[in-house]
MIDOSE-1310 file (N, C-alpha, C; in nm, 2 decimals, decimal comma, always signed):
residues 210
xxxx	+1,54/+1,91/+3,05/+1,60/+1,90/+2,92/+1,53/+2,00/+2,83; +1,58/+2,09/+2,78/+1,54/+2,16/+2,70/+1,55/+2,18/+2,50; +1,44/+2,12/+2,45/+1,48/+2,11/+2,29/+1,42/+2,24/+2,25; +1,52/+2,27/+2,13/+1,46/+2,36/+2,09/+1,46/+2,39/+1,90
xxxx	+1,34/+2,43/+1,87/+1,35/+2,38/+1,72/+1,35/+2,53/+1,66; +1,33/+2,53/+1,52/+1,34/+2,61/+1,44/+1,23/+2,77/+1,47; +1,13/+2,71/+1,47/+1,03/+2,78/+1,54/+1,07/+2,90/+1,66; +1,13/+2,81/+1,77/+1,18/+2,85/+1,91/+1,29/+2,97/+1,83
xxxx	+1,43/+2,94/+1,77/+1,46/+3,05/+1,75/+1,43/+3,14/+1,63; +1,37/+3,14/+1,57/+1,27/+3,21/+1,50/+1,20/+3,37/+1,60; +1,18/+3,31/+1,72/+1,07/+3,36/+1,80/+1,21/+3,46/+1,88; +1,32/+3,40/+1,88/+1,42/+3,48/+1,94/+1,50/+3,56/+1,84
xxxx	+1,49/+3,53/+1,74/+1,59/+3,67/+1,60/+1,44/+3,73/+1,58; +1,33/+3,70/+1,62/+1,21/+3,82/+1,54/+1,09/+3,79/+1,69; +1,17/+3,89/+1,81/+1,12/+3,88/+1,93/+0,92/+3,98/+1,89; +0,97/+4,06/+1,84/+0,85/+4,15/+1,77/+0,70/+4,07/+1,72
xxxx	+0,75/+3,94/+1,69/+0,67/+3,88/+1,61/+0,59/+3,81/+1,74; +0,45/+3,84/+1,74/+0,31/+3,76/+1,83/+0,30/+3,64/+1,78; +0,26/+3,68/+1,68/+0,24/+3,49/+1,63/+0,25/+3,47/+1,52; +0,31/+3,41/+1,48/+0,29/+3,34/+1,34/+0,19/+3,30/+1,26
xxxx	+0,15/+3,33/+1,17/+0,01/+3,27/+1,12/+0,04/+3,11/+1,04; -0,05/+3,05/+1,07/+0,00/+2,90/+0,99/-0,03/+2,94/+0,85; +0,07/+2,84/+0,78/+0,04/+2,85/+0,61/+0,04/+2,69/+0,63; -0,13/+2,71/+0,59/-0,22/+2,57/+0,55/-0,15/+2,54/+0,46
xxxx	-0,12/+2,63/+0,32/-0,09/+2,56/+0,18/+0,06/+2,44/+0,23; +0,14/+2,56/+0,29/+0,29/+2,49/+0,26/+0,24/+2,37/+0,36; +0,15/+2,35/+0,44/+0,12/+2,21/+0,51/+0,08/+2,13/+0,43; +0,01/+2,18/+0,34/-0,03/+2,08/+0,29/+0,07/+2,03/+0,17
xxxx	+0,10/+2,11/+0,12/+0,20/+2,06/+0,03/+0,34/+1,96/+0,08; +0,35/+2,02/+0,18/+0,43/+1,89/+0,26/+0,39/+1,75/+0,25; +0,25/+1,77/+0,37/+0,22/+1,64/+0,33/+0,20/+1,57/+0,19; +0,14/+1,65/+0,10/+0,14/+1,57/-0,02/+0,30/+1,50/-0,05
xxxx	+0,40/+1,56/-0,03/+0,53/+1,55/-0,11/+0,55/+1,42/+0,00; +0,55/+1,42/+0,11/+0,56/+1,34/+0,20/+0,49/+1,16/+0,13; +0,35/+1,23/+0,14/+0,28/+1,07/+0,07/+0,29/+1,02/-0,05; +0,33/+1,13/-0,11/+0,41/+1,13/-0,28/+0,50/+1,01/-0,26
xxxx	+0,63/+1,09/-0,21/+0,78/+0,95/-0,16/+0,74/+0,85/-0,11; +0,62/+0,84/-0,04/+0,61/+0,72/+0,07/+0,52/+0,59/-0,03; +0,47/+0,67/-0,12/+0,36/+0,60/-0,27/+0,23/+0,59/-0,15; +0,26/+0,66/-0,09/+0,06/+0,68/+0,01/-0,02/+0,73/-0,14
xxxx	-0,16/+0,74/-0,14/-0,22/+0,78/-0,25/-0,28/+0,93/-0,17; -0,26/+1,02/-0,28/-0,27/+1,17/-0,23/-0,40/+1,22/-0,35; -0,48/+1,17/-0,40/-0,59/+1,19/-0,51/-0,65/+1,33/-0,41; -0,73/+1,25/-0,30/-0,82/+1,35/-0,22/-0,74/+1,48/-0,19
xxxx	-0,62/+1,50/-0,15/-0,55/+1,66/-0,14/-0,52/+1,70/-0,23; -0,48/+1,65/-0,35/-0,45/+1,72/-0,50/-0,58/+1,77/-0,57; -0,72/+1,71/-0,54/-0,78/+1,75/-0,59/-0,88/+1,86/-0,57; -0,81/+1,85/-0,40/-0,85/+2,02/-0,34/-0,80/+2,13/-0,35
xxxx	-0,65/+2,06/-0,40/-0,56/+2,21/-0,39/-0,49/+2,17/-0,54; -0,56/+2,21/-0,65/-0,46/+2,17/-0,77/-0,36/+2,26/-0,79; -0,32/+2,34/-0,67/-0,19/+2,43/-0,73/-0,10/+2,34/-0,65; -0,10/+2,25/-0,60/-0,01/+2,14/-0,47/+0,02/+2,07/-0,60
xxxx	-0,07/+2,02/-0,68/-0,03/+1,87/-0,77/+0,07/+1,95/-0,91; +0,09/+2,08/-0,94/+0,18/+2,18/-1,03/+0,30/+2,16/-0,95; +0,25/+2,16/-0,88/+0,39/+2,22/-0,75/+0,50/+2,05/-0,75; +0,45/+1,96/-0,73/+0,48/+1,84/-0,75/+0,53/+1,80/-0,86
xxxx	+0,47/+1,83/-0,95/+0,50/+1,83/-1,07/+0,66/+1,87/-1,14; +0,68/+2,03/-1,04/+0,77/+2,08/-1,07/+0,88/+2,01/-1,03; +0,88/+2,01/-0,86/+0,99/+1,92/-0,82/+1,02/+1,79/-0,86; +0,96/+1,73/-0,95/+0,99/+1,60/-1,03/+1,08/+1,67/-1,18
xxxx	+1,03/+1,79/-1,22/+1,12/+1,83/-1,34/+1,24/+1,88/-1,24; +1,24/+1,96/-1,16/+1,39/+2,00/-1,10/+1,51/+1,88/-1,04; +1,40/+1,81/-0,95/+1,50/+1,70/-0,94/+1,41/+1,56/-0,93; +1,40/+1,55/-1,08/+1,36/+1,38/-1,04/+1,37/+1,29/-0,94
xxxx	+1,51/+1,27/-0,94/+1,57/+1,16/-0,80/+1,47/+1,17/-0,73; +1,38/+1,27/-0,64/+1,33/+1,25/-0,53/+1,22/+1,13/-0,53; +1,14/+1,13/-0,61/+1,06/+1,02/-0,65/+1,12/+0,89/-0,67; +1,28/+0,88/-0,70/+1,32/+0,77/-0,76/+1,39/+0,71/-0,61
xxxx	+1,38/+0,76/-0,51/+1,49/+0,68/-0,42/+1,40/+0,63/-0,33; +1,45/+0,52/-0,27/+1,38/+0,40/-0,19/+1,40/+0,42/-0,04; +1,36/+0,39/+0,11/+1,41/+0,41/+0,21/+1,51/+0,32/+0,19; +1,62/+0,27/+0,29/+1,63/+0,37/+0,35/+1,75/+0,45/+0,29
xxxx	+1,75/+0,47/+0,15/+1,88/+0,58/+0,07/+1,83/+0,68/+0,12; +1,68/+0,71/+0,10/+1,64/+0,88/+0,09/+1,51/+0,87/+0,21; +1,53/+0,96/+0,33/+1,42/+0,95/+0,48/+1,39/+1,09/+0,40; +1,27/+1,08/+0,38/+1,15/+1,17/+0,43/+1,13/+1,21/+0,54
xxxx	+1,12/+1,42/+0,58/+1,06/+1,42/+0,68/+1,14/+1,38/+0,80; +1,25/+1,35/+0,84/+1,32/+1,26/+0,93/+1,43/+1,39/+0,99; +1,40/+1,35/+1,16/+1,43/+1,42/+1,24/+1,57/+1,37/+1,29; +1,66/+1,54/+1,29/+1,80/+1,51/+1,35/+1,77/+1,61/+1,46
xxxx	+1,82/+1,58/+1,57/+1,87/+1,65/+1,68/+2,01/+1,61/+1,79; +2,08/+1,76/+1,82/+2,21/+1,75/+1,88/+2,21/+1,83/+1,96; +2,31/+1,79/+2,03/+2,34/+1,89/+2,15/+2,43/+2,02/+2,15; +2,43/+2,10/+2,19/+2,47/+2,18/+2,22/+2,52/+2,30/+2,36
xxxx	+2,62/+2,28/+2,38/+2,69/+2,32/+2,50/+2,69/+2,43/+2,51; +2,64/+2,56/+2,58/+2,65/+2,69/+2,56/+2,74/+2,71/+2,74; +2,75/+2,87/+2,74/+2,86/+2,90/+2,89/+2,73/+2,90/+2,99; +2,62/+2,88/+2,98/+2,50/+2,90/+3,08/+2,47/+2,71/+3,11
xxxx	+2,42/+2,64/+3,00/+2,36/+2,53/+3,00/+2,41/+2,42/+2,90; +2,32/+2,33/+2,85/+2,35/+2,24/+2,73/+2,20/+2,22/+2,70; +2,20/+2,28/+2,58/+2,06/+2,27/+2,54/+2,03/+2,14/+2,38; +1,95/+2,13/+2,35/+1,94/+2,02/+2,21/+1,83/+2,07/+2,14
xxxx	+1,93/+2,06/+2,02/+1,87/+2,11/+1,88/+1,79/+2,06/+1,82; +1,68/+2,06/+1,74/+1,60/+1,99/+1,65/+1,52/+2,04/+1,53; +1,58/+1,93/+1,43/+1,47/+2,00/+1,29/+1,45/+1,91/+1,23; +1,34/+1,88/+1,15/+1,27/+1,77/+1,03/+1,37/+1,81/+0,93
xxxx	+1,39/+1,73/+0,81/+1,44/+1,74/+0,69/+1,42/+1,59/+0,63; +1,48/+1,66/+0,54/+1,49/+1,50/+0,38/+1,63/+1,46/+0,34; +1,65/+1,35/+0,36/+1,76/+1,37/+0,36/+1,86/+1,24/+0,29; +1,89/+1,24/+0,16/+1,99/+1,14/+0,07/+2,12/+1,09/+0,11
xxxx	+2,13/+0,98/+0,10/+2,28/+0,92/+0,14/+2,32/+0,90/+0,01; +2,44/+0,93/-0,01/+2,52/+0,88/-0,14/+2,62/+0,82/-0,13; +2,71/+0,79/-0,23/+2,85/+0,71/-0,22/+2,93/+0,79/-0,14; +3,01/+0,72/-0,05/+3,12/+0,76/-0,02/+3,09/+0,82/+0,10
xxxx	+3,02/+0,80/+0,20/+2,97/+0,88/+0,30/+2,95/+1,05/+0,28; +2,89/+1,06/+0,14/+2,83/+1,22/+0,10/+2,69/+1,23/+0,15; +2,61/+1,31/+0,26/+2,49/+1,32/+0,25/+2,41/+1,47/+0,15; +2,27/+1,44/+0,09/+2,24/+1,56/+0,04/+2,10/+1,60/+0,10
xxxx	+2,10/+1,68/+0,17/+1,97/+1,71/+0,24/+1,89/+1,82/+0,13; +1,76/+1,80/+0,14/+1,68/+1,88/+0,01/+1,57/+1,89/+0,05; +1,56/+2,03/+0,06/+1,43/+2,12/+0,11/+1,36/+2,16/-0,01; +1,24/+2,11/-0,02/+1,15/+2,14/-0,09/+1,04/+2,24/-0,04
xxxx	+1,00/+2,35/-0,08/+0,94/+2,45/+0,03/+0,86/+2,57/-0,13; +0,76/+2,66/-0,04/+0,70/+2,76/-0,11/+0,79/+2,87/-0,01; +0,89/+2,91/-0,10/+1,01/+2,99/-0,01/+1,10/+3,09/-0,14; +1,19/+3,14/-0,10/+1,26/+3,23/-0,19/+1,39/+3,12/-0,18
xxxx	+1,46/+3,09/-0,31/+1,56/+3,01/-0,34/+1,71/+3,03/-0,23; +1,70/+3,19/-0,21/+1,80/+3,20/-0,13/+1,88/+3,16/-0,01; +1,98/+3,11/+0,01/+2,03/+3,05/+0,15/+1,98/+3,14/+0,27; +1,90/+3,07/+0,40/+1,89/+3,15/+0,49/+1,92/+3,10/+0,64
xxxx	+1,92/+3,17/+0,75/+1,99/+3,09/+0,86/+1,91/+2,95/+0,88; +1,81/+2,94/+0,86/+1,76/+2,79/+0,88/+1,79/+2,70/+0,82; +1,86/+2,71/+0,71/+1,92/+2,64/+0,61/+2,04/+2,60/+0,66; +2,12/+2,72/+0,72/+2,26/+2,72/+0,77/+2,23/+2,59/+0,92
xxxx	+2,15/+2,66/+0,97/+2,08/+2,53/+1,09/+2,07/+2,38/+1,06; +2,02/+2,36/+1,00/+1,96/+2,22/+0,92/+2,09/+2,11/+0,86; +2,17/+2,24/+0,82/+2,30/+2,20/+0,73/+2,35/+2,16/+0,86; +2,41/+2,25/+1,00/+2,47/+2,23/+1,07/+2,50/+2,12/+1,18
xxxx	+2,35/+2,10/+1,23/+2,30/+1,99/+1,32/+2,27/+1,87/+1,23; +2,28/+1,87/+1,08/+2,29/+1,74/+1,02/+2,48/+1,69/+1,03; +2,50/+1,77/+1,01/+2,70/+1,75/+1,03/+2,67/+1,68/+1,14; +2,66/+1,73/+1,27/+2,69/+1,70/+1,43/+2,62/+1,60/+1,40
xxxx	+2,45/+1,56/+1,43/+2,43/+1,42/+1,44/+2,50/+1,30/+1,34; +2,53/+1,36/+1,26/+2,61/+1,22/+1,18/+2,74/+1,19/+1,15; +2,75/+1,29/+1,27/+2,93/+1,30/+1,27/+3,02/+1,28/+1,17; +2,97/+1,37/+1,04/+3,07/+1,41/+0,96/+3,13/+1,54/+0,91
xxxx	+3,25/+1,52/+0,80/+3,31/+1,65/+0,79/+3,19/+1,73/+0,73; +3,22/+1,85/+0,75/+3,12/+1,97/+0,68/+3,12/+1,92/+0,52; +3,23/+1,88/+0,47/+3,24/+1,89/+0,34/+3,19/+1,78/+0,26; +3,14/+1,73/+0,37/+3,04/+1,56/+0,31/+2,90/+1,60/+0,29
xxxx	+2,87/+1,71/+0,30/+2,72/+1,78/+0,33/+2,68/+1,87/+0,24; +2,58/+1,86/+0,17/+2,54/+1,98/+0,08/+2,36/+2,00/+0,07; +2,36/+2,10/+0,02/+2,16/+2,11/+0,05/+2,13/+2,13/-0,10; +2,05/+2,10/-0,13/+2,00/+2,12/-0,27/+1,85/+2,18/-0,20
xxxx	+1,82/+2,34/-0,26/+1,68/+2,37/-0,26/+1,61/+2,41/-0,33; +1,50/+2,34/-0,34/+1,35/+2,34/-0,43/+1,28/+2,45/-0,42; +1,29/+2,59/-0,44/+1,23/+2,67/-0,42/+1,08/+2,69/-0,53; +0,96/+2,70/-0,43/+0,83/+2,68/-0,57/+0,81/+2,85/-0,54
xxxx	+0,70/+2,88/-0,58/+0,61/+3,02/-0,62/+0,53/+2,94/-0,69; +0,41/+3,02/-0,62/+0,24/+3,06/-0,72/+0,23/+3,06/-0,80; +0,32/+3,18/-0,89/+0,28/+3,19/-0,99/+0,42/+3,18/-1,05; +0,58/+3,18/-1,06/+0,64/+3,19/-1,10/+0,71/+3,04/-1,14
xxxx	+0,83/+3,02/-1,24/+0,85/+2,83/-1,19/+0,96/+2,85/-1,11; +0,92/+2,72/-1,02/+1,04/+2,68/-0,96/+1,20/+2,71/-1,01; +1,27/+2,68/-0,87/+1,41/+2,75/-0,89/+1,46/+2,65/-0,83; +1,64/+2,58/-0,87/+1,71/+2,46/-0,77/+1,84/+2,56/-0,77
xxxx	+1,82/+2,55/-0,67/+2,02/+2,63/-0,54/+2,04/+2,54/-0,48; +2,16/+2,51/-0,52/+2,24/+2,40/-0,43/+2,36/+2,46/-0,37; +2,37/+2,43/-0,22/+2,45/+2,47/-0,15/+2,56/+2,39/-0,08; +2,68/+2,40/-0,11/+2,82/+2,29/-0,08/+2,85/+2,36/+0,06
xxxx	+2,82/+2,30/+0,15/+2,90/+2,33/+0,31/+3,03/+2,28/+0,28; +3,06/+2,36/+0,42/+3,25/+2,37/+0,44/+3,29/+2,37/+0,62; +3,36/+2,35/+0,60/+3,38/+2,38/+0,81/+3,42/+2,53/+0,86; +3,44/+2,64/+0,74/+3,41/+2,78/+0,80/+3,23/+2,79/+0,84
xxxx	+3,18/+2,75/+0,71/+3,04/+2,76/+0,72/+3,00/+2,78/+0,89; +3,02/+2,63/+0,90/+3,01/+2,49/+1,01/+3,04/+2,60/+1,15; +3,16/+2,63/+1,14/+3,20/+2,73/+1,26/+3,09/+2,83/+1,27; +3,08/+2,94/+1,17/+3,03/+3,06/+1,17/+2,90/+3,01/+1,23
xxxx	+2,86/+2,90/+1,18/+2,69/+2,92/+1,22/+2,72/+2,83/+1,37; +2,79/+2,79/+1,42/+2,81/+2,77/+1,58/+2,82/+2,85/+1,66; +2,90/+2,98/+1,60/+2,92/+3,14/+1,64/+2,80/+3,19/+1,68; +2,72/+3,15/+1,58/+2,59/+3,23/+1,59/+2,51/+3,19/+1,65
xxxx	+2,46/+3,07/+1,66/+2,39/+2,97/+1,72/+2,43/+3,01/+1,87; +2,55/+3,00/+1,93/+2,61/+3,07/+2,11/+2,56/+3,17/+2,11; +2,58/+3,26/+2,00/+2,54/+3,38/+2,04/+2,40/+3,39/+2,08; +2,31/+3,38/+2,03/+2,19/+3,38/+2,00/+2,11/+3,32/+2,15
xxxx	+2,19/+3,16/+2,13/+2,08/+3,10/+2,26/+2,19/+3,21/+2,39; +2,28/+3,28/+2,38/+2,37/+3,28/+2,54/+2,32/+3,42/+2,55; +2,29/+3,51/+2,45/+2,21/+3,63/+2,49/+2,12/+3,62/+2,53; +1,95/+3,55/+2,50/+1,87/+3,50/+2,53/+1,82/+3,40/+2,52
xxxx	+1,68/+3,37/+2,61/+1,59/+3,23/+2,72/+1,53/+3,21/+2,57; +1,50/+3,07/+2,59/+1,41/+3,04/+2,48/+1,28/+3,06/+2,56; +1,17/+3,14/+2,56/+1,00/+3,09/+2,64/+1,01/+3,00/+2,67; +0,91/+2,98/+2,78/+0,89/+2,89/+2,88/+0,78/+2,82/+2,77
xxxx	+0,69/+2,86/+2,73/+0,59/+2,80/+2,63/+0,65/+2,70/+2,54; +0,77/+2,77/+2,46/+0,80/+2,66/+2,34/+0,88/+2,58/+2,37; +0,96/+2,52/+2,52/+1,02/+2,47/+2,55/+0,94/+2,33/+2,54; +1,03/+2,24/+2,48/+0,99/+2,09/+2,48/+1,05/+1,97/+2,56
xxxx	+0,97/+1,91/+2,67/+1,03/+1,83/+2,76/+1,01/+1,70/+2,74; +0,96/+1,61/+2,66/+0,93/+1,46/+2,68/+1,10/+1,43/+2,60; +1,12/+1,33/+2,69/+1,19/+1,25/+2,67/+1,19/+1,17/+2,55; +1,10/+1,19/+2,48/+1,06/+1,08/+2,37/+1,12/+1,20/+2,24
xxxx	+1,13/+1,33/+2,26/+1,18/+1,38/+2,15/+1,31/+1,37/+2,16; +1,39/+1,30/+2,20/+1,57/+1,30/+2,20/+1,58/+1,15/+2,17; +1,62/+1,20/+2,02/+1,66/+1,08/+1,90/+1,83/+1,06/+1,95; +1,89/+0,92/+2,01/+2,01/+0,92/+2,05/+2,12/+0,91/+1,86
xxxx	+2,15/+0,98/+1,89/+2,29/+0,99/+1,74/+2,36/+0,85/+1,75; +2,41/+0,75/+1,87/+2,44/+0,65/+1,84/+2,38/+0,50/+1,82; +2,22/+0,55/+1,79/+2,19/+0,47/+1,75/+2,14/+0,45/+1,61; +2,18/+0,57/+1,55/+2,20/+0,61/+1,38/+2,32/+0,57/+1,32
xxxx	+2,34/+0,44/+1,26/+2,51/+0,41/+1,22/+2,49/+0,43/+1,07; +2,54/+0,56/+1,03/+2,59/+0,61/+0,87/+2,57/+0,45/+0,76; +2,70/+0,37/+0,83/+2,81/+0,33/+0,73/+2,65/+0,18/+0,71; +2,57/+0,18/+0,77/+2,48/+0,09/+0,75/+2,37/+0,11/+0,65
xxxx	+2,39/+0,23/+0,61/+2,27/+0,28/+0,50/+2,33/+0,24/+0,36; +2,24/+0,18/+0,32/+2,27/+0,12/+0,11/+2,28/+0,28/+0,05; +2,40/+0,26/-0,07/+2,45/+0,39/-0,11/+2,33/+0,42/-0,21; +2,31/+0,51/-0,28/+2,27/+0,57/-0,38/+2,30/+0,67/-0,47
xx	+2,28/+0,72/-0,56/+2,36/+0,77/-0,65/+2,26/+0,87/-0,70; +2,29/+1,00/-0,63/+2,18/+1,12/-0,69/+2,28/+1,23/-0,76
């Protein structure tokens, strides 16, 4: 069984690229935003990185809600993965996100990141495989993103999916894995990473109102 995450095609649209270098900060700032929502106490990492506790700061002026919703309205961090049928194999998709239930079976998934505000294929990804695992229309789905900078302020782009979107990035998605292998390296096999979709029931989550 082969999963393959964000990373993996990363490594196939930018074959050029040896390695990635890790960005400690955006790790760490994760985590903080992570222990932030969860009410973990984050003193000791804010007080090593005071440009993380600005940064926090911000995404409370851009969009309050985040701090204000409770599990299980709003998962932290929370992984969707789906399958995918290509003309060679059937491979399964996987990505972390954040992700809001609202009234009426609307979900809003919200990337908070040290990134450029602009929509990019990973976004289109994230958007896509959240449709499939929760088996709804494209148009129940939107992304709101938190884009920070160092030195500049934060920016919020919100993005309304549609089912051309939905298609186009399926288009792409075949294309991509049916030209080429994902490495043998980044390929992930435990069985423990395939989250089953029917044992996620939507209509069981308490609404919220963001």
């Amino acid at each position: 069984m082969q999963v393959i995450t964000i990373t993996d095609l990363n490594f196939l649209i930018n074959p050029t690229l040896l390695a990635v270098p890790i960005d400690t900060e955006q790790q760490h700032f994760q985590l903080a935003m992570k222990q932030t929502c969860m009410k973990l106490p984050t003193e000791p990492l804010l007080d090593s990185h005071p440009q993380i506790d600005r940064w926090i700061m911000e995404i409370g002026l851009l969009f309050p809600e985040v701090f204000q919703g409770q599990p299980p309205q709003f998962l932290v961090d929370t992984q969707f993965i789906t399958k995918l049928c290509t003309n060679q194999k059937a491979v399964y998709l996987q990505i972390n996100t954040n992700a809001a239930f609202l009234r009426n079976g609307y979900v809003n998934l919200i990337e908070w990141a040290i990134r450029h505000p602009v929509l990019n294929w990973s976004d289109k990804l994230k958007l896509w495989i959240a449709t499939e695992y929760l088996s709804l229309p494209p148009e129940n789905l939107k992304l709101t993103i938190l884009a920070l900078h160092s030195t500049y302020p934060g920016k919020r782009h919100e993005i309304i999916w549609n089912s051309q979107q939905h298609e186009e990035t399926k288009d792409w998605l075949m294309s991509v894995l049916t030209e080429q292998e994902v490495p043998v390296a980044n390929q992930a096999t435990s069985q423990r990473a395939i989250a089953n979709p029917t044992n996620f029931d939507i209509k069981k989550i308490e609404e919220v109102e963001i």
